[in-house]
N, C-alpha and C positions, 0 to 999 in steps of 0.2 A: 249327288246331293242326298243326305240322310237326314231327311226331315218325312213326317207326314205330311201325307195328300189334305189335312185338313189345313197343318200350320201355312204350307202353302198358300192354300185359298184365301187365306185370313191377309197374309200380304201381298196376294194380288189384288184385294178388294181396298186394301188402304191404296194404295197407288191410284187405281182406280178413281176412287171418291176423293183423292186430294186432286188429283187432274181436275174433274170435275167441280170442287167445292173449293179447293184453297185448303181446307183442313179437315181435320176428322177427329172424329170423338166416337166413342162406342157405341151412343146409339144411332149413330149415323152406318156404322157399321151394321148392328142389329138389324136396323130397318131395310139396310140395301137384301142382306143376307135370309131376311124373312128367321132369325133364331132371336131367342130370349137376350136380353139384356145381361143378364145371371153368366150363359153360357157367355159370353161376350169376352166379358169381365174374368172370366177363368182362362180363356185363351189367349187375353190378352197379357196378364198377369205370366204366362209360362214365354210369350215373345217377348216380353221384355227383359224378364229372368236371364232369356238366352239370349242377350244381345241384338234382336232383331229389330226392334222398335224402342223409340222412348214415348214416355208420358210425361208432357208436364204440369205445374200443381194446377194446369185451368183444365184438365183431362184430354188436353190436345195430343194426338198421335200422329209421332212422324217414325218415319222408317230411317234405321240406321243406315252406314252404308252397304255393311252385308246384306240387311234386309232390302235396302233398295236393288242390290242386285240380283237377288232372289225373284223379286216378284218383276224386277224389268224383264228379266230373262221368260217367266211364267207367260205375261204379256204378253210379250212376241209372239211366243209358240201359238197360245190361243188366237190370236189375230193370222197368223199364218195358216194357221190349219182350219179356219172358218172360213178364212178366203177361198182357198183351195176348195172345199166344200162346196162352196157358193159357185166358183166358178165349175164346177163337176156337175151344177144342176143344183143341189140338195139348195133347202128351204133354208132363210139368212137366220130364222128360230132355232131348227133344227140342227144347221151347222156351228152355230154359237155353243150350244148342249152339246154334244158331240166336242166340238174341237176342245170344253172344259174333263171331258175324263177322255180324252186321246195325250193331251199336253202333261200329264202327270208321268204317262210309262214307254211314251216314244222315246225312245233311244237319240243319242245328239247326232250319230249318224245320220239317221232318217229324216229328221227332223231337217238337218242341211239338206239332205237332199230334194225335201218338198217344199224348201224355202227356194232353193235353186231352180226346182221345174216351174214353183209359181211367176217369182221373176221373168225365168226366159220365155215363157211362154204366152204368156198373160199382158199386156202392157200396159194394164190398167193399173196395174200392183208393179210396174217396177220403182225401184228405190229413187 
């Protein structure tokens, strides 16, 4: 995938907040995200540009299907790779931080492969 680590973020946070909330609008984004409303609006403006998301005229955001599958895929990594953390010891804060800039440059090798030790290993996290 040849996207930035930022456009990334931006729609694992819609997926995120529409799980949670039913919908999303910018400054729901803004606010989960702790950035300006301005910055928002400009990144959101370039995912919809590029087919990631739509807006519609009540400023509502939803994620296209590519976009959905961008940031479902994001998701996994990050829940998998905090699990792992978590279950290694590390603190559920600090493995949350961590497993968000591990999940952008792990390789999809690797990433099966710690999704695989988590499962067989673990049976709190199997599928």
């Amino acid at each position: 995938m040849n996207m930035k680590e930022s456009a990334q973020n931006y729609l694992e946070t819609i997926l995120i907040l529409s799980k949670k909330n039913g919908s999303v609008r910018s400054i729901d984004i803004a606010n989960y995200m702790n950035y300006t409303k301005a910055s928002i609006s400009v990144a959101m403006k370039h995912l919809r540009e590029d087919a990631y998301i739509r807006i519609d005229a009540n400023g509502q955001i939803t994620l296209t299907e590519q976009g959905k599958q961008i940031a479902e895929m994001l998701y996994e990594r990050h829940q998998v790779i905090a699990d792992i953390l978590i279950a290694l010891g590390v603190s559920e804060t600090t493995a949350y931080e961590d497993s968000c800039k591990i999940e952008h440059d792990l390789s999809e090798e690797s990433f099966e492969k710690i999704k695989e030790c988590l499962y067989k290993h673990h049976t709190q996290f199997k599928k």
